[in-house]
N, CA, C and O of each residue as an XYZ file, in Angstrom:
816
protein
N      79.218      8.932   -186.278
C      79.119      7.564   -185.768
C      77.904      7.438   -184.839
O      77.724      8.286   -183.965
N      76.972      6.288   -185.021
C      75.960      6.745   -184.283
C      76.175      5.025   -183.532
O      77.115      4.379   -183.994
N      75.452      4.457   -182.598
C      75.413      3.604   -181.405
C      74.173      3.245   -181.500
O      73.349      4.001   -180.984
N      73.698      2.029   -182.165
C      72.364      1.482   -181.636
C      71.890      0.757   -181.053
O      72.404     -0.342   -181.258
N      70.999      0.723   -180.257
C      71.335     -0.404   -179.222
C      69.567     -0.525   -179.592
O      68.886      0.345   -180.134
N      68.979     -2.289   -178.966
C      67.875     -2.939   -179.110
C      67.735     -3.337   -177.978
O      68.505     -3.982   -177.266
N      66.018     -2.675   -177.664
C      65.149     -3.358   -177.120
C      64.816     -4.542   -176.761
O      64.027     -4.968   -177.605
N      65.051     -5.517   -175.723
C      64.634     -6.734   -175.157
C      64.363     -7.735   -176.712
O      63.434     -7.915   -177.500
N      65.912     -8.248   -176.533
C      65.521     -9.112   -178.733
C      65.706    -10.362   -178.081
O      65.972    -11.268   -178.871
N      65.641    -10.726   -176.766
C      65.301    -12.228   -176.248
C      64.542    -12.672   -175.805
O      64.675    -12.931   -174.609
N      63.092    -13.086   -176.594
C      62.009    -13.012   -176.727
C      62.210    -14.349   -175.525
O      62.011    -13.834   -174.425
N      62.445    -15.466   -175.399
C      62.583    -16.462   -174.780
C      63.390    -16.247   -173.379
O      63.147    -17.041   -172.469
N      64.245    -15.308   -173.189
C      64.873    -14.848   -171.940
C      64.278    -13.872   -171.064
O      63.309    -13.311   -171.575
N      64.623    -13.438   -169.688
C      63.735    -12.463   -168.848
C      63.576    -11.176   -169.848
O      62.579    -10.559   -170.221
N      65.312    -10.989   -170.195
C      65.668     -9.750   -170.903
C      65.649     -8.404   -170.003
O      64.711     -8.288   -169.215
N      66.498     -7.511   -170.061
C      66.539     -6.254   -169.112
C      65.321     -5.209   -169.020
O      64.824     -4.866   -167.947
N      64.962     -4.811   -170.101
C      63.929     -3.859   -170.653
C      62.723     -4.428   -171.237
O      61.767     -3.655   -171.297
N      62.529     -5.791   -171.749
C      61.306     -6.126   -171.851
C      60.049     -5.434   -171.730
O      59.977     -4.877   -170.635
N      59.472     -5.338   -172.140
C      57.914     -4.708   -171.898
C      56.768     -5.471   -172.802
O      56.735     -5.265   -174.015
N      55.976     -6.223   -172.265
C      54.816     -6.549   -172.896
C      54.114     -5.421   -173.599
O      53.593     -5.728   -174.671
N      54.031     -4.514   -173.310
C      53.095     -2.861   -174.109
C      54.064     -2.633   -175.267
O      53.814     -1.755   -176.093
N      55.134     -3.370   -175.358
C      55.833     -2.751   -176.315
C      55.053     -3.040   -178.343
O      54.354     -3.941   -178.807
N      55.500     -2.099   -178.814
C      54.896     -2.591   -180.459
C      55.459     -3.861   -181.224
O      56.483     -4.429   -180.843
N      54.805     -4.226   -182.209
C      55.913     -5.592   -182.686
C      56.842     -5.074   -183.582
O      56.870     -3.885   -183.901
N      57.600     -5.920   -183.998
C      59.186     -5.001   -184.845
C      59.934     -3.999   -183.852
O      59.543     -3.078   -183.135
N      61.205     -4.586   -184.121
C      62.030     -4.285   -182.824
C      62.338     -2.818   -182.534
O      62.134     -2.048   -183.472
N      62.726     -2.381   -181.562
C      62.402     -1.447   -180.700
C      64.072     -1.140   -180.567
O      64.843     -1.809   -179.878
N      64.489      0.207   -181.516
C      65.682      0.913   -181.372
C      65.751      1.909   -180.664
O      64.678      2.487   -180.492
N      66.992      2.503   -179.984
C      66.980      3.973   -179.121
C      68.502      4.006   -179.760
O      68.913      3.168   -180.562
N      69.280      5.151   -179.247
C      70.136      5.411   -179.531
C      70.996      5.993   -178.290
O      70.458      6.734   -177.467
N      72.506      5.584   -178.183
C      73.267      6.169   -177.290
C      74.429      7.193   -178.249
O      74.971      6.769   -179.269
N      74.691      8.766   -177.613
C      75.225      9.522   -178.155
C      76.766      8.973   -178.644
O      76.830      7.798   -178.284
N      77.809      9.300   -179.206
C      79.114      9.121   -179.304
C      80.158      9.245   -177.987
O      81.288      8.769   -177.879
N      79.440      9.996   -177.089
C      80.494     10.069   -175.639
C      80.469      9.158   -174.551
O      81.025      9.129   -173.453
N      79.192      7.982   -175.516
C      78.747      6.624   -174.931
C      79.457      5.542   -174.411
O      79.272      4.810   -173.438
N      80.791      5.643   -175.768
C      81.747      5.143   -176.088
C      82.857      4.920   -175.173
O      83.692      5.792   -174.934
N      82.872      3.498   -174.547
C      84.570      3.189   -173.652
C      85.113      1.945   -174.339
O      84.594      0.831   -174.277
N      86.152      2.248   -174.959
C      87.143      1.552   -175.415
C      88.148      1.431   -175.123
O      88.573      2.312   -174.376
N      89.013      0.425   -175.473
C      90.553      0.263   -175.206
C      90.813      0.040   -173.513
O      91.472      0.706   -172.715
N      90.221     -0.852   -173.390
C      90.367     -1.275   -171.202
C      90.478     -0.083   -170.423
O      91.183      0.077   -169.426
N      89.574      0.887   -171.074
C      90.068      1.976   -169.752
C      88.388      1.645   -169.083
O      87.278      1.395   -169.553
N      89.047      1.834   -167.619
C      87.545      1.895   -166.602
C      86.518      2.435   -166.611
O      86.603      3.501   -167.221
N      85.455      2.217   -166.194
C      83.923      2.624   -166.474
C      83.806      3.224   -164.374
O      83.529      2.544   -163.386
N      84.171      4.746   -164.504
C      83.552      5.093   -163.357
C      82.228      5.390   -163.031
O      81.683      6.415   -163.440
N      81.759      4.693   -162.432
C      80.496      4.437   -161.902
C      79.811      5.988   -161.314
O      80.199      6.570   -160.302
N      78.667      6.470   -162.274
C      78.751      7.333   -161.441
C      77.393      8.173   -160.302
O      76.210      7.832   -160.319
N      77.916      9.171   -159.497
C      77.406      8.707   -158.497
C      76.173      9.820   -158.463
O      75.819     10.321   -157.395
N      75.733     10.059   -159.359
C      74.375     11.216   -159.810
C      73.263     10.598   -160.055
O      72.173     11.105   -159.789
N      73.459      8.946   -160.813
C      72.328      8.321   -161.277
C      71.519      7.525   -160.696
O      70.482      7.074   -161.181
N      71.932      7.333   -159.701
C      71.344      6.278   -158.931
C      71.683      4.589   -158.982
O      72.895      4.549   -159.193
N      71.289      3.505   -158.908
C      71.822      2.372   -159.228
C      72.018      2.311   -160.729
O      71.243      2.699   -161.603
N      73.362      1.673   -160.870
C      73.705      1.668   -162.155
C      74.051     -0.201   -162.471
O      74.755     -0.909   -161.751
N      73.497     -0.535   -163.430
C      73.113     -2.134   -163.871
C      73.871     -2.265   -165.873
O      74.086     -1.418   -166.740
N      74.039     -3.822   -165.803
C      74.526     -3.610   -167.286
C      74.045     -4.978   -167.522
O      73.336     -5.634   -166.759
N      74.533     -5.352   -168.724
C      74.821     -6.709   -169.450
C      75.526     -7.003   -170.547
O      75.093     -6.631   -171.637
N      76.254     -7.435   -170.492
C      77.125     -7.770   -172.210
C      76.030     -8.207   -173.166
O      75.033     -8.880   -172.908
N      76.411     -7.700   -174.296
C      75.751     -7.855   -175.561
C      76.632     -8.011   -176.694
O      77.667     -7.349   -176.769
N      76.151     -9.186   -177.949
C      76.603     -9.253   -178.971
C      76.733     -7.626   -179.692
O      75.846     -6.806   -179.457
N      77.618     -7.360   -180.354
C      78.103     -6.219   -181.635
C      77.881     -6.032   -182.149
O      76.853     -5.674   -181.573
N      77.643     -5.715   -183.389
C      78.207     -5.586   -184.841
C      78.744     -4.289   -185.585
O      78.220     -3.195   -185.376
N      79.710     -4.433   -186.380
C      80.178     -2.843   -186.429
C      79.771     -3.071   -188.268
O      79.968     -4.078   -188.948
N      79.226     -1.891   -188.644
C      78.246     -1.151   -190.150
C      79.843     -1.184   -190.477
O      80.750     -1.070   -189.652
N      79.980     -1.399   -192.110
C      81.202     -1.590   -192.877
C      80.973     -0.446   -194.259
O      81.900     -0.234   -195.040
N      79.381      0.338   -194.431
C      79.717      0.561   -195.759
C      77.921      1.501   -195.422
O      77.067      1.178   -194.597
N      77.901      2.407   -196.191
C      76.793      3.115   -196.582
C      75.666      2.109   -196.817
O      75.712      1.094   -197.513
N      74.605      2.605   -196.073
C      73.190      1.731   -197.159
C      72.095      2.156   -196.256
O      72.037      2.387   -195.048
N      71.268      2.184   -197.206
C      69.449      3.134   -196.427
C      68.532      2.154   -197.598
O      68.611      2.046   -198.822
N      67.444      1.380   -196.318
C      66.430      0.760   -196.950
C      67.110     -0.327   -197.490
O      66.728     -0.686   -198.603
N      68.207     -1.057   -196.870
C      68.074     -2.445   -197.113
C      67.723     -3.655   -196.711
O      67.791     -4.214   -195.617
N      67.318     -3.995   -197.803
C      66.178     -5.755   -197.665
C      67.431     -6.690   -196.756
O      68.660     -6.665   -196.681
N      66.082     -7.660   -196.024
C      67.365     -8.450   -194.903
C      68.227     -8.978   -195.658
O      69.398     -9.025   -195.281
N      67.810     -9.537   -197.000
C      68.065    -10.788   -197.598
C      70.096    -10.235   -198.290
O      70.928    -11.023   -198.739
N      70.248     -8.831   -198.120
C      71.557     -8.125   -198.441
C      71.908     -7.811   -197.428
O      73.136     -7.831   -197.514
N      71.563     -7.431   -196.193
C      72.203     -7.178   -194.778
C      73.482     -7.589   -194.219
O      74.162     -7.062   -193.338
N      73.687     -8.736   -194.975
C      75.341     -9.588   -194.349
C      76.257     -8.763   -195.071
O      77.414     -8.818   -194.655
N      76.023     -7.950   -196.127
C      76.837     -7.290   -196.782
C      77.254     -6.311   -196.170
O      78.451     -6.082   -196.345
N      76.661     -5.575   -195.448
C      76.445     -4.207   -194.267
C      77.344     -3.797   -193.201
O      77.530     -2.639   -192.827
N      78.140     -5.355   -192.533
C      78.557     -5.596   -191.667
C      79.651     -5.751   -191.576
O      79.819     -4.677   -192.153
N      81.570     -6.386   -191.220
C      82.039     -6.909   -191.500
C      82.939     -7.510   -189.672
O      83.930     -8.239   -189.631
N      82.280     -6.987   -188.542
C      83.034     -7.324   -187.153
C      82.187     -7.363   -186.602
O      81.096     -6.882   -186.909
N      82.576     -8.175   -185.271
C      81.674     -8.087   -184.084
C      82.828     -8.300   -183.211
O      84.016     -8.552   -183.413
N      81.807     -8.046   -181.759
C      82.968     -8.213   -180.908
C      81.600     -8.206   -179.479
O      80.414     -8.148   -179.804
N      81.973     -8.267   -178.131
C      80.924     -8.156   -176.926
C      81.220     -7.084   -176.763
O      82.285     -6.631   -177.184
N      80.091     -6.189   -175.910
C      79.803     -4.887   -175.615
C      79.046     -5.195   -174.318
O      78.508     -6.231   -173.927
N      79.186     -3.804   -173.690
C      78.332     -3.818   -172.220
C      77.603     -2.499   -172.106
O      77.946     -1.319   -172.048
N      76.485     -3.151   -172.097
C      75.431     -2.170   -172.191
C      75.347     -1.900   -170.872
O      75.155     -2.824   -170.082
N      75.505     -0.347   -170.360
C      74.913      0.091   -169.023
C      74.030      0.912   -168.835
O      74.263      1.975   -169.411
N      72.756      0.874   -168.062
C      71.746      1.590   -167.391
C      71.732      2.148   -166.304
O      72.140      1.471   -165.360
N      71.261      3.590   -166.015
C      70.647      3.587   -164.445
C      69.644      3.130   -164.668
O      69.059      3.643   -165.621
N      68.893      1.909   -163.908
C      68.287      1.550   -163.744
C      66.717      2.771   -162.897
O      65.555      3.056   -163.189
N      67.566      3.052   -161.959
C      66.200      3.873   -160.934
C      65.818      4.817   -162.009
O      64.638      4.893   -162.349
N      66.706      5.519   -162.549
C      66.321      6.703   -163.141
C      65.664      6.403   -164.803
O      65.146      7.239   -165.543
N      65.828      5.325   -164.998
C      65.442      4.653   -166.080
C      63.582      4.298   -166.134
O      62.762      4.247   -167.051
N      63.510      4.102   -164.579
C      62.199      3.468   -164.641
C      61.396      5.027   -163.794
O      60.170      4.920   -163.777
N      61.761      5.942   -163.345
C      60.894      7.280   -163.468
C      61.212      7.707   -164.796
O      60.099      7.755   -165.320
N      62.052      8.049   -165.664
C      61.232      8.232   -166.882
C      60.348      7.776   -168.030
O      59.722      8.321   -168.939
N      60.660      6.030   -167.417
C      59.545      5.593   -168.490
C      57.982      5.925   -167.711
O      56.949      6.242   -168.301
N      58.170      5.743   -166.187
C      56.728      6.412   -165.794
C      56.148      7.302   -166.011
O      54.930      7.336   -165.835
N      56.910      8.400   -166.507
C      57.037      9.747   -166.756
C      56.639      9.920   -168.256
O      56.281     11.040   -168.621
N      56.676      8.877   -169.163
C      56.828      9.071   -170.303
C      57.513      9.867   -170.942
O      57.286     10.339   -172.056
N      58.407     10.046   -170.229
C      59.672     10.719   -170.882
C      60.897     10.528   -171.436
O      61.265      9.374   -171.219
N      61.828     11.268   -172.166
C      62.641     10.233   -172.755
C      63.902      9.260   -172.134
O      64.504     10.062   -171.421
N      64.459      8.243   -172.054
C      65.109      7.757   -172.026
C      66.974      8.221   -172.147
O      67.977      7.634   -171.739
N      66.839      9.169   -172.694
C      68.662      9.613   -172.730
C      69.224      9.857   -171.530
O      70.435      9.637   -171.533
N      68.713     10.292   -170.341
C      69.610     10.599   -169.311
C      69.497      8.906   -168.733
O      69.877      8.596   -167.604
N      69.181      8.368   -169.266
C      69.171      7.122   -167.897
C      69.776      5.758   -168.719
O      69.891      4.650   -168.195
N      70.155      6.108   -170.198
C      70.682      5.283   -171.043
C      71.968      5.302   -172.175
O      72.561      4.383   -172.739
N      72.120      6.833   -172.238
C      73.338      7.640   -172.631
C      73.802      8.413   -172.298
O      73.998      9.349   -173.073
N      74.286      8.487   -170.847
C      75.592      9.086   -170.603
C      76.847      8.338   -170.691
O      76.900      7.136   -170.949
N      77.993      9.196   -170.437
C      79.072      8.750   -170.430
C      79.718      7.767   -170.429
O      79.631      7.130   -169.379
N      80.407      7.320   -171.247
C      80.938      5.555   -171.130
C      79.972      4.506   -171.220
O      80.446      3.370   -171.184
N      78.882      4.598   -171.316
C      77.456      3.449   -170.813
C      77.559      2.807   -171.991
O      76.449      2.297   -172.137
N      78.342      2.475   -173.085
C      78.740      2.031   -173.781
C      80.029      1.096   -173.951
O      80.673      1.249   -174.989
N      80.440      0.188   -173.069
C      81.635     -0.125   -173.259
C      81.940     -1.633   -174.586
O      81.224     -2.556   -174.973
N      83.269     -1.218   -174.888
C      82.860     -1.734   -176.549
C      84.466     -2.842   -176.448
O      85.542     -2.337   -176.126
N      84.339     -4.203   -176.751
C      85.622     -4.508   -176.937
C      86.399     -5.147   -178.174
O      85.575     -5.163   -179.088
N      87.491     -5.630   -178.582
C      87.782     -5.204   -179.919
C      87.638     -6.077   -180.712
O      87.687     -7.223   -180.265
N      87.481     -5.948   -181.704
C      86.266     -6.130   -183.183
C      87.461     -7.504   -183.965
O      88.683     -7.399   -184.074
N      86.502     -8.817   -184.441
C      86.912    -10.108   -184.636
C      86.058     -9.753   -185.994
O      85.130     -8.947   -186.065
N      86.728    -10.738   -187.298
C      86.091    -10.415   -188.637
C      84.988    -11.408   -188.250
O      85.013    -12.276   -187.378
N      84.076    -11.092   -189.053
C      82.952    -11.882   -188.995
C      83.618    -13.250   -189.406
O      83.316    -14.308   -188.855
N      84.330    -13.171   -190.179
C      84.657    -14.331   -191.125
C      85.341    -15.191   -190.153
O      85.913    -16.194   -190.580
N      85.351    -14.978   -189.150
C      86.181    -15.831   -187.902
C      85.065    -16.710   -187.649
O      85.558    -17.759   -187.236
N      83.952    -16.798   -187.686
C      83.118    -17.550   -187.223
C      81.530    -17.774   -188.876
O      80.991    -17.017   -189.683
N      81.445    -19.472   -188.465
C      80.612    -20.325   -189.537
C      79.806    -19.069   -189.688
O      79.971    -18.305   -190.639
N      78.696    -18.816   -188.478
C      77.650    -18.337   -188.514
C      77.090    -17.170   -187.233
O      77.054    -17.289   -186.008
N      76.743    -16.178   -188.035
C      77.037    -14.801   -186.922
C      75.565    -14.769   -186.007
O      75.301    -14.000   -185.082
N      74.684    -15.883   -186.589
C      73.869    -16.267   -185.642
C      74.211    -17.534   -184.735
O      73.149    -18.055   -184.395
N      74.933    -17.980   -184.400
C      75.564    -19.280   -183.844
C      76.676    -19.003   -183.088
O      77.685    -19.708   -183.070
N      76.461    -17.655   -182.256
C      78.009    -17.056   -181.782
C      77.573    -17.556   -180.402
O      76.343    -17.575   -180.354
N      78.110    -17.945   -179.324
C      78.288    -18.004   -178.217
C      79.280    -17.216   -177.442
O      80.485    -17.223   -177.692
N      78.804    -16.642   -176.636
C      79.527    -15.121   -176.096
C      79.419    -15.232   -174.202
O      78.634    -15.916   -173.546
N      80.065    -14.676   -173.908
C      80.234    -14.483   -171.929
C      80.553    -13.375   -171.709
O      81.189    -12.580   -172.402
N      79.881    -13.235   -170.196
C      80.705    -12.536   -169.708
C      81.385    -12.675   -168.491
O      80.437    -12.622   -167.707
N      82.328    -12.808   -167.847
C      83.132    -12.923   -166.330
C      83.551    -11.688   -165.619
O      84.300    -10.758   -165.918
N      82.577    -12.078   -164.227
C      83.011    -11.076   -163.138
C      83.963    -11.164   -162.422
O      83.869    -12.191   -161.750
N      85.018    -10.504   -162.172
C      85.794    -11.326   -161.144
C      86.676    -12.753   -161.603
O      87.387    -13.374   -160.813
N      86.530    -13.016   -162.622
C      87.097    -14.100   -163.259
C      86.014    -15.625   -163.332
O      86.164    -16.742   -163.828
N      84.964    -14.981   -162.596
C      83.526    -16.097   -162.504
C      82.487    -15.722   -163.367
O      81.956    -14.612   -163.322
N      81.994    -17.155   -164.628
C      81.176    -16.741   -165.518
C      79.585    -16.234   -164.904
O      78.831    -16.956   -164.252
N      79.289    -14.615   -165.361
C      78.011    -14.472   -164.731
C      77.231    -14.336   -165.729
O      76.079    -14.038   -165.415
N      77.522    -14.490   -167.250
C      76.251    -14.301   -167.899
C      76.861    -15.223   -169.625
O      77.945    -15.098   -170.197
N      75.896    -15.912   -169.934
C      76.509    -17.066   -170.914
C      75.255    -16.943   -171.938
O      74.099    -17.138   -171.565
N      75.525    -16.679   -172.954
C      74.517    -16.543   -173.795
C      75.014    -16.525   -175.420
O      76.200    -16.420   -175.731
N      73.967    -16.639   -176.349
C      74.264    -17.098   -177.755
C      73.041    -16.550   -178.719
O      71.818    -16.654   -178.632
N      73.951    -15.895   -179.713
C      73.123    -15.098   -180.851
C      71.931    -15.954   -181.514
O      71.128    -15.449   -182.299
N      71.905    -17.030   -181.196
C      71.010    -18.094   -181.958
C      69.361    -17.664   -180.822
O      68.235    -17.908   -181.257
N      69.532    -17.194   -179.786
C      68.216    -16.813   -178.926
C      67.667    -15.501   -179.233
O      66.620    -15.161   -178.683
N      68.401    -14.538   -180.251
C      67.704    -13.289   -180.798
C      66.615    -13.495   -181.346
O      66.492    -14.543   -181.980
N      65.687    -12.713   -181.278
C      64.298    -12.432   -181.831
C      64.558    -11.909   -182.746
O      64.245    -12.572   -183.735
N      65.003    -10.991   -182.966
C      65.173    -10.389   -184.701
C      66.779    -11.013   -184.740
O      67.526    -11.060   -183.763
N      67.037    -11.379   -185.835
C      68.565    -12.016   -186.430
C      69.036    -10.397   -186.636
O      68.397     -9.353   -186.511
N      70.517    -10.681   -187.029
C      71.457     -9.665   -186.898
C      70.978     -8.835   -188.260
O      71.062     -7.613   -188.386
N      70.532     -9.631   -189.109
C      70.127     -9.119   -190.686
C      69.017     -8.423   -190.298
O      69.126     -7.198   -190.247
N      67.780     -9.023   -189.960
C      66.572     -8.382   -189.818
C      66.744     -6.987   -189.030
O      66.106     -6.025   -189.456
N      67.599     -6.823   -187.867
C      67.828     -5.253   -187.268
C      68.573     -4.440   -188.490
O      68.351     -3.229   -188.519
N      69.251     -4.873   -189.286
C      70.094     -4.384   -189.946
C      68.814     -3.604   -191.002
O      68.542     -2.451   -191.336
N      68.315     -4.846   -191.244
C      67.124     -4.000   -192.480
C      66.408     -2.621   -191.950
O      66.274     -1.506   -192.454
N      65.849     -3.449   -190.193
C      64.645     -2.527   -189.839
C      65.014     -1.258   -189.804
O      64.250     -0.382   -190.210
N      66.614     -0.897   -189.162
C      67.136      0.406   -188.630
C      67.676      1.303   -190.042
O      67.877      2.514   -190.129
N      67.806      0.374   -190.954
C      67.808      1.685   -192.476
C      66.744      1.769   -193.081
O      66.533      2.254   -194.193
N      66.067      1.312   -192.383
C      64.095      2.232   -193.223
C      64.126      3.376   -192.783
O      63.563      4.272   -193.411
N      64.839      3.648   -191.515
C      64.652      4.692   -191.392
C      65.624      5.954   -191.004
O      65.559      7.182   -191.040
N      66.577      4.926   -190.605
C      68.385      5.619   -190.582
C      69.266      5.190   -191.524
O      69.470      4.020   -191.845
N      69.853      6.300   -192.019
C      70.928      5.445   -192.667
C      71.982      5.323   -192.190
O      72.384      6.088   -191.313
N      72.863      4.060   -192.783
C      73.709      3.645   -191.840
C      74.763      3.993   -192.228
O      74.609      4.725   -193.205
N      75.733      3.861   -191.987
C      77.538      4.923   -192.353
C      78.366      3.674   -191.248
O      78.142      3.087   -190.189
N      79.763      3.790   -192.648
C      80.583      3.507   -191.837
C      81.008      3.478   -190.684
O      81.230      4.664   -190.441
N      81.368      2.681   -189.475
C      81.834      2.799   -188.196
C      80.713      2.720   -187.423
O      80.921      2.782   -186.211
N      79.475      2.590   -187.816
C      78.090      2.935   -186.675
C      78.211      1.111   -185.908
O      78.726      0.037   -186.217
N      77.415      1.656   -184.834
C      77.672      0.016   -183.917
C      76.318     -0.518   -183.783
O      75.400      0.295   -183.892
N      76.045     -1.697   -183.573
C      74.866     -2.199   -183.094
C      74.992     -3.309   -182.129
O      75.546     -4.398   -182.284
N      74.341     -2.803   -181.054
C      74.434     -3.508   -180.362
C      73.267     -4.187   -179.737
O      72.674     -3.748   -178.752
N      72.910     -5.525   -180.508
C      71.963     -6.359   -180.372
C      71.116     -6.938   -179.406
O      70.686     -8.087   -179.499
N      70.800     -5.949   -178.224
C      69.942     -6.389   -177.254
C      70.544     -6.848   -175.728
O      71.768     -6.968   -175.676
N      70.060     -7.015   -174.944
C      70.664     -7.916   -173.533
C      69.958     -9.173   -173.363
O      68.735     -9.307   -173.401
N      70.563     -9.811   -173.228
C      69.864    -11.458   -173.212
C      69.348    -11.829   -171.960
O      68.486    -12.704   -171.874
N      69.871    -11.146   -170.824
C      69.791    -11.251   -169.389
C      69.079    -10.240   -168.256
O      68.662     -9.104   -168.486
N      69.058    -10.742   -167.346
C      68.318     -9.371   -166.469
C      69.823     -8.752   -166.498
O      70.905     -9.254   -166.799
N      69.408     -7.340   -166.021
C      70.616     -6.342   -165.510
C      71.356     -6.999   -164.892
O      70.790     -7.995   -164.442
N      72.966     -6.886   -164.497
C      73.309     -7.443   -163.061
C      73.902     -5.892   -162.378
O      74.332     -5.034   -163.148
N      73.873     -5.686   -161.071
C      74.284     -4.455   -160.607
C      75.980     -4.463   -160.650
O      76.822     -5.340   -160.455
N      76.037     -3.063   -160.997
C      77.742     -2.679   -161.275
C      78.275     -2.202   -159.591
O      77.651     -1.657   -158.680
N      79.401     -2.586   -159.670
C      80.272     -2.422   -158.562
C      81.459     -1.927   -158.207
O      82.319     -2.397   -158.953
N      81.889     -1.227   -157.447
C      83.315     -0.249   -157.233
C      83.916     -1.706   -157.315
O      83.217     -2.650   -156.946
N      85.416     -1.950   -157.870
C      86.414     -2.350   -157.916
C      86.478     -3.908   -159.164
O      87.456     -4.527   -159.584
N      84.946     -4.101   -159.443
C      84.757     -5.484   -160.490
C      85.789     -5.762   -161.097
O      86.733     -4.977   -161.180
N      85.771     -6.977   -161.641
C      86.822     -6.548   -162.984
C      85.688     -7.410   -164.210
O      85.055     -8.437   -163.964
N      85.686     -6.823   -165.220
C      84.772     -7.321   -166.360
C      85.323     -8.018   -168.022
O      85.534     -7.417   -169.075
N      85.400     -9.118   -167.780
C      85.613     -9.684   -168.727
C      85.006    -10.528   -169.978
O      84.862    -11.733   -169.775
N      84.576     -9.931   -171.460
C      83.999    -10.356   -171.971
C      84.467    -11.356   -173.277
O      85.575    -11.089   -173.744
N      83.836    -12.303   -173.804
C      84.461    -13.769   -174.523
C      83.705    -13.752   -175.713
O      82.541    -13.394   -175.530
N      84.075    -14.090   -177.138
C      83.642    -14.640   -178.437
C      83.957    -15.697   -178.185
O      85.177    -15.862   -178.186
N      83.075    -16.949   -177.844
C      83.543    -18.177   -177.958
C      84.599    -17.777   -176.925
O      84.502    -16.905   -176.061
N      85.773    -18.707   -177.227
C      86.639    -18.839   -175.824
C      87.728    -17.637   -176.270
O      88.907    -17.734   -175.929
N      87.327    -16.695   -176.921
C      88.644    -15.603   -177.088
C      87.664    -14.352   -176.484
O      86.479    -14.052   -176.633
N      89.202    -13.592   -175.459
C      88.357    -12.950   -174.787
C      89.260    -11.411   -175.728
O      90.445    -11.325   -176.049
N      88.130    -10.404   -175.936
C      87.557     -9.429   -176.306
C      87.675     -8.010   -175.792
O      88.110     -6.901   -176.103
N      87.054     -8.653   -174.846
C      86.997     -7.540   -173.543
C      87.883     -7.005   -172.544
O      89.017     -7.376   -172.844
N      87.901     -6.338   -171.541
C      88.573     -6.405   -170.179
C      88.690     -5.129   -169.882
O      89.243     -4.378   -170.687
N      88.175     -4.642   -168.635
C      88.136     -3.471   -168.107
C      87.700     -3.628   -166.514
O      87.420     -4.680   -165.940
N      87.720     -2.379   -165.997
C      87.332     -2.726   -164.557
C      86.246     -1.679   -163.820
O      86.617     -0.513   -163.952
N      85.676     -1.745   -163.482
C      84.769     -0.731   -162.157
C      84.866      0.184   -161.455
O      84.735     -0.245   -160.308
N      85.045      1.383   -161.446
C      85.300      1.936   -160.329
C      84.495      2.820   -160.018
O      84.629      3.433   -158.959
């Protein structure tokens, strides 16, 4: 099972990771499998990395084998989504990009993946037309909609089997729409498809 997560795909928003130096055609990394927090258990914060920052992000969970497919078959690829929360250390994030070095300690450790549970696509008209949240504390802090992606859900789908192939159960998780917001001992985090909530876990 592999975890992909995208590079700043809100070309029109601040976006977390943004980089003008970056190349054109979107910009994948990967978080390991121990990335993974599911099922409302807590995301302990932890205390090696330095400031630690996130943002909810649209889903999508891979339904079926395929390498090198054209966008125009990509909807076939797919069959759930659901919101996800992408977490960073931030400090340690930005000495290794100074560093030119890689990115895994400051973007895949433990839990920095939190994932909540998976709605058929077929629940919704259009999987670019999703409107998604997230609530801190029970107060909306981040409101955003798949229709502001820079690459559509198809087009990542194509780009990432040119050169990976994709397998059942793999996740994608389509970018951050927002700046970071900083994570906190005791939060509680709640994330929304439209008005059904998805998510729910807490901080510690």
């Amino acid at each position: 099972m592999k975890i992909f997560t995208v590079l700043g795909n809100y070309p029109s928003k601040t976006g977390a990771l943004q980089d003008a130096s970056l190349p054109k055609g979107p910009v994948i990394y990967l978080k390991p499998d121990s990335a993974l927090l599911k099922g409302s258990k807590p995301f302990f914060i932890p205390d090696n990395l330095g400031e630690i920052r996130y943002c909810a992000e649209l889903v999508v969970r891979i339904c079926r084998l395929g390498k090198s497919i054209p966008t125009r078959f990509a909807y076939r690829y797919y069959d759930a989504v659901t919101v996800g929360v992408n977490f960073i250390a931030s400090d340690l994030l930005k000495k290794l990009r100074t560093s030119g070095l890689p990115w895994d300690k400051a973007t895949g450790f433990d839990a920095s993946a939190a994932l909540g549970e998976w709605v058929s696509k077929e629940k919704f008209y259009n999987v670019q037309a999703i409107h998604f949240h997230l609530n801190v504390n029970d107060a909306v802090s981040q409101e955003s909609c798949s229709s502001d992606m820079g690459y559509t859900v198809d087009e990542l789908i194509s780009s990432i089997s040119m050169y990976d192939t994709l397998k059942t159960g793999d996740m994608l998780y389509t970018g951050c729409p927002v700046d970071l917001m900083p994570a906190h001992i005791e939060d509680h985090i709640s994330g929304f498809l439209e008005d059904r909530k998805v998510l729910d876990f807490n901080l510690k």
